[in-house]
C-alpha positions in Angstrom: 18.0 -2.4 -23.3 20.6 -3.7 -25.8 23.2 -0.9 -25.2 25.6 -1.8 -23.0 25.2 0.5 -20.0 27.0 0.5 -16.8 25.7 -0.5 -13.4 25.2 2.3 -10.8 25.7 0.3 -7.2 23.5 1.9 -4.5 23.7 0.4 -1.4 21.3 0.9 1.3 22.5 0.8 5.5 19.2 2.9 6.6 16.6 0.7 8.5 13.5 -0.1 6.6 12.0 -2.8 8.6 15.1 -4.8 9.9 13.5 -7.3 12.5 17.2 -9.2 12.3 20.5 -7.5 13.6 22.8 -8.7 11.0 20.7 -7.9 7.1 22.3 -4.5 7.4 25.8 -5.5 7.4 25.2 -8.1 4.8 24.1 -5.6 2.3 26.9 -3.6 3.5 29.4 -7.0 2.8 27.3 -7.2 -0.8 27.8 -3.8 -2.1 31.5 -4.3 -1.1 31.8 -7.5 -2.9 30.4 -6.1 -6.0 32.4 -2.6 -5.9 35.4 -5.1 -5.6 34.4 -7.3 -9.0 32.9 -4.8 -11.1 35.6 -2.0 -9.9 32.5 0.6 -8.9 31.8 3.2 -6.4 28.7 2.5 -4.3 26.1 5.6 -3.6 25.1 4.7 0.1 21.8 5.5 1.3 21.2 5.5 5.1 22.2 5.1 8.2 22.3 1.8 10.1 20.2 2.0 13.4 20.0 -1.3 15.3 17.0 -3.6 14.6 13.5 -4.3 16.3 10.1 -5.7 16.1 7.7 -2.6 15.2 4.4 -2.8 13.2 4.8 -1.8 9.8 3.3 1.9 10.2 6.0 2.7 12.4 8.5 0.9 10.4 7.5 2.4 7.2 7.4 6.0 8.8 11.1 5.5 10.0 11.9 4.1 6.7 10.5 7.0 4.7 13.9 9.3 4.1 15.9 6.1 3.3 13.1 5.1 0.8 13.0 8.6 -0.9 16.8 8.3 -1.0 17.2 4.9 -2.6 14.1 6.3 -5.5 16.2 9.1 -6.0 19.0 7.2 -6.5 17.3 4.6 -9.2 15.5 7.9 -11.0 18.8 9.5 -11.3 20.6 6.2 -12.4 18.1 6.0 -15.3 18.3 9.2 -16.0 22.3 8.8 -16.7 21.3 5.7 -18.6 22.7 3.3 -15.9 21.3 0.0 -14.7 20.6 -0.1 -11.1 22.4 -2.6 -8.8 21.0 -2.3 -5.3 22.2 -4.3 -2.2 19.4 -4.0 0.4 18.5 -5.7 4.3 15.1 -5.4 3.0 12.0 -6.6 0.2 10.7 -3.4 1.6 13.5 -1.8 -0.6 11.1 -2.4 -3.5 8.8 0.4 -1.7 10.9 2.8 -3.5 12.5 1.0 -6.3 9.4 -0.5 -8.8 7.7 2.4 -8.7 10.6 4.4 -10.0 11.8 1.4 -12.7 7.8 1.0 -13.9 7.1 5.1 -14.0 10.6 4.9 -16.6 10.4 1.4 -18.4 6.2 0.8 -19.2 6.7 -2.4 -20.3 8.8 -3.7 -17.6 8.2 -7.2 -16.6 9.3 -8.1 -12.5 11.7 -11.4 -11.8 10.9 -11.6 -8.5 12.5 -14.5 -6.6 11.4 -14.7 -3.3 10.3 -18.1 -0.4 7.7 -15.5 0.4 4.5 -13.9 -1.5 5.4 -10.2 0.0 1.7 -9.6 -1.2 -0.3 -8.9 2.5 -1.9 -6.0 2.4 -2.8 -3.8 6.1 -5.9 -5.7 6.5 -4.2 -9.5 5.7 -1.5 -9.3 7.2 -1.1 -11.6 10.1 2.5 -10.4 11.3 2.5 -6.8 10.4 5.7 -7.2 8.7 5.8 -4.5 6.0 8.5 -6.7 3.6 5.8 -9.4 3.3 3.3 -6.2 1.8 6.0 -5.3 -0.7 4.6 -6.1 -4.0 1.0 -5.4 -2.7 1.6 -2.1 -2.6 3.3 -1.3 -5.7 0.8 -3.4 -7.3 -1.9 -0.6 -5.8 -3.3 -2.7 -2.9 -2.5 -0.6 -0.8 -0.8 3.1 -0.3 2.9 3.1 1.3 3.0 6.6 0.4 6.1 5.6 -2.4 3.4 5.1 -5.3 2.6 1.7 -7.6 2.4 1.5 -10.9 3.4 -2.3 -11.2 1.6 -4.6 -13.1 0.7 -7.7 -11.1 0.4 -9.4 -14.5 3.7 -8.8 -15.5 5.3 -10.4 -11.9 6.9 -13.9 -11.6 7.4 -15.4 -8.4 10.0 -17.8 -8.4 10.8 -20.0 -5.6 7.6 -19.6 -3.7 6.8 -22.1 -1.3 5.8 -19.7 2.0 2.7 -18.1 1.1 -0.4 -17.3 3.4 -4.1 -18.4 2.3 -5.3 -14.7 2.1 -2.4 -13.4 0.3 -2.4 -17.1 -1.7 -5.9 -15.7 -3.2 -4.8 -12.0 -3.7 -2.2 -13.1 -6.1 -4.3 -15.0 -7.8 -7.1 -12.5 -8.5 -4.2 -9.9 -9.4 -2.8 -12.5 -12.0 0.4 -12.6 -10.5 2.5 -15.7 -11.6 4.0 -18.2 -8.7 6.4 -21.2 -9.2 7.4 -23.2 -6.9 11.2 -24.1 -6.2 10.5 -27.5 -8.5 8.6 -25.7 -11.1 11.6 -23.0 -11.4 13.1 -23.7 -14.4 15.2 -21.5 -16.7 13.1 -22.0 -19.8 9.9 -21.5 -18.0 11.2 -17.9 -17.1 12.5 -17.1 -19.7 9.7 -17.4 -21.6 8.3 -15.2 -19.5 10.7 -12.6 -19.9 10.3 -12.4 -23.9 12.5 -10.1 -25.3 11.8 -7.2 -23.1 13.0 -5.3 -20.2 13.1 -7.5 -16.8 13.6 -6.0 -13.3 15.7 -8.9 -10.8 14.7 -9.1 -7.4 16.7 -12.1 -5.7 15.5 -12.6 -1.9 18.2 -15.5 -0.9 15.4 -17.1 1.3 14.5 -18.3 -2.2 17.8 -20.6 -1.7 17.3 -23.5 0.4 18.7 -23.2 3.9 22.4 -23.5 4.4 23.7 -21.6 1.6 23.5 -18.1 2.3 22.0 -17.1 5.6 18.8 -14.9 6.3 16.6 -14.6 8.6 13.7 -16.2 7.6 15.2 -19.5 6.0 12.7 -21.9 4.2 12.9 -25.7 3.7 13.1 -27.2 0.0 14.4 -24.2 -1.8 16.3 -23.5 -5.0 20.1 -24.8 -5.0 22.1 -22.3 -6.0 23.2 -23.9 -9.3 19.4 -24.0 -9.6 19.0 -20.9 -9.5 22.2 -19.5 -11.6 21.0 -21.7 -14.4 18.0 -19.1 -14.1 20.0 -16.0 -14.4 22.5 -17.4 -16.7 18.8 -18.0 -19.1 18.6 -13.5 -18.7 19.4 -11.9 -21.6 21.9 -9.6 -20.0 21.1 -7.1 -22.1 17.8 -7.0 -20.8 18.2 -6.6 -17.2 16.8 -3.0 -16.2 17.7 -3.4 -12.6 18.8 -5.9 -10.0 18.0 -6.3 -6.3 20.1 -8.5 -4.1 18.0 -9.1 -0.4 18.3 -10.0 2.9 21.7 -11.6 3.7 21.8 -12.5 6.9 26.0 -12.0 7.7 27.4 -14.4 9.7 29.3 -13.3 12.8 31.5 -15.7 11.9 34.7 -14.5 9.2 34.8 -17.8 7.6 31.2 -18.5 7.0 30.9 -14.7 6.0 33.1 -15.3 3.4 31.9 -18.2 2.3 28.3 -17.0 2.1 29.5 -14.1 -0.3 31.4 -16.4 -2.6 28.1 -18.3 -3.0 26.2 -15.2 -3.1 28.6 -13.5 -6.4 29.0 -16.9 -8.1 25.3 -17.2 -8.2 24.3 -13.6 -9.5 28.0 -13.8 -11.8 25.8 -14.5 -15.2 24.0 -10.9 -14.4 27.2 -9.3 -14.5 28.2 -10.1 -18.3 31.9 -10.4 -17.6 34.0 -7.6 -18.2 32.8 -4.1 -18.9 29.6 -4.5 -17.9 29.2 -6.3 -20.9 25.7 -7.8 -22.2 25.3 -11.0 -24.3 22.8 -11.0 -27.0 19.9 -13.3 -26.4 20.9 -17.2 -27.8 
């Protein structure tokens, strides 16, 4: 991953399991953000339906052709020797992505910062939410029908605070690695990382509250300096793929705005500045 190689934006507006009515439009609002400052043409997946409360079988069934899509999408990306930059309502996004980015990169290590576990599997879960069974599946857990492949070993948790007992002991068996908001620090992770490839997954729940809005805000979260200091500690030339999540968008123009300023000044270090340019590790 020490080429430079440009970013292919894919941007998904099809349902996976929105529960919320506004994460569409803020991955809509992201994508446009990021065509803006990296002057690129998103690939849209989808098409935006309106929200409800469904159990996860019926969401993930309704989910399935924009899933397939957004794996197309990454395959192909990687396949042209472009690094991934996906602006998604959804965790559930990660159905189709990881499977895709581990089947191509073996040694690929997961950066995944989250408030929430997303490892409930059918019979743990307590809500039926299929974003909070994300990484269980594509550990193996369980079969979404979008394959696994993902090393729970090779998974960092960042930001976790919101985890349920059962799932709590699940990651622990699979080795997964959790640090709380306190315990997030740059070095830490970056040790982690090494000097290999590192897929990003940023759920802005991870953020505390009041920052950028989602629907299902956390207490005592990472500041957003917090966590820049994080992604300014990537290697940039190391990111395989990034994953921005559930933005809640704001009815409201001026607090819309103001959400995606926060939101691109935080991910700015993953950028590299101009040309899609990658720093060499310091």
């Amino acid at each position: 991953m020490s080429k430079q190689t440009p970013f292919r934006l894919i941007v998904s507006r099809g349902r996976i399991d929105d529960r919320s009515p506004n994460a569409i439009a803020g991955a809509t609002l992201t994508g446009a953000a990021i065509a803006t400052r990296l002057a690129l043409q998103a690939k849209t997946i989808g098409t935006p339906v309106p929200h409800k409360s469904d159990d996860w079988r019926s969401s993930l069934l309704e989910a399935n052709l924009t899933l397939t899509g957004i794996a197309i999408a990454v395959r192909t990306a990687f396949r042209q020797h472009q690094t991934p930059l996906i602006a998604a309502s959804s965790c559930a996004v990660s159905l189709a992505t990881l499977p895709v980015a581990a089947g191509c990169i073996p040694d690929l290590k997961v950066l995944w910062v989250d408030a929430h576990g997303d490892f409930n599997t059918p019979e743990t879960t307590a809500t039926g939410y299929l974003g909070g069974m994300t990484l269980a599946a594509v550990c193996g857990l369980w079969d979404s029908g979008h394959r696994s492949g993902v090393d729970p070993k090779r998974i960092l948790i960042a930001g976790a605070r919101d985890i349920d007992v059962q799932e709590e002991t699940l990651l622990q068996e699979a080795g997964v690695k959790l640090l709380s908001p306190s315990m997030s620090d740059p070095q830490v992770i970056a040790a982690f990382i090494g000097d290999g490839p590192i897929w990003v997954h940023i759920d802005w729940d991870a953020l505390e509250p009041g920052h950028v809005p989602t629907a299902y805000p956390v207490s005592d979260g990472l500041l957003p300096a917090q966590l820049r200091a994080i992604l300014h500690a990537i290697p940039v030339g190391q990111v395989a793929g990034i994953e921005l999540i559930e933005f809640e968008a704001p009815e409201d123009h001026a607090e819309r705005t103001a959400a995606i300023a926060t939101l691109m000044a935080i991910v700015e270090p993953l950028f590299g500045g101009g040309e899609h340019g990658r720093r060499a590790p310091s």
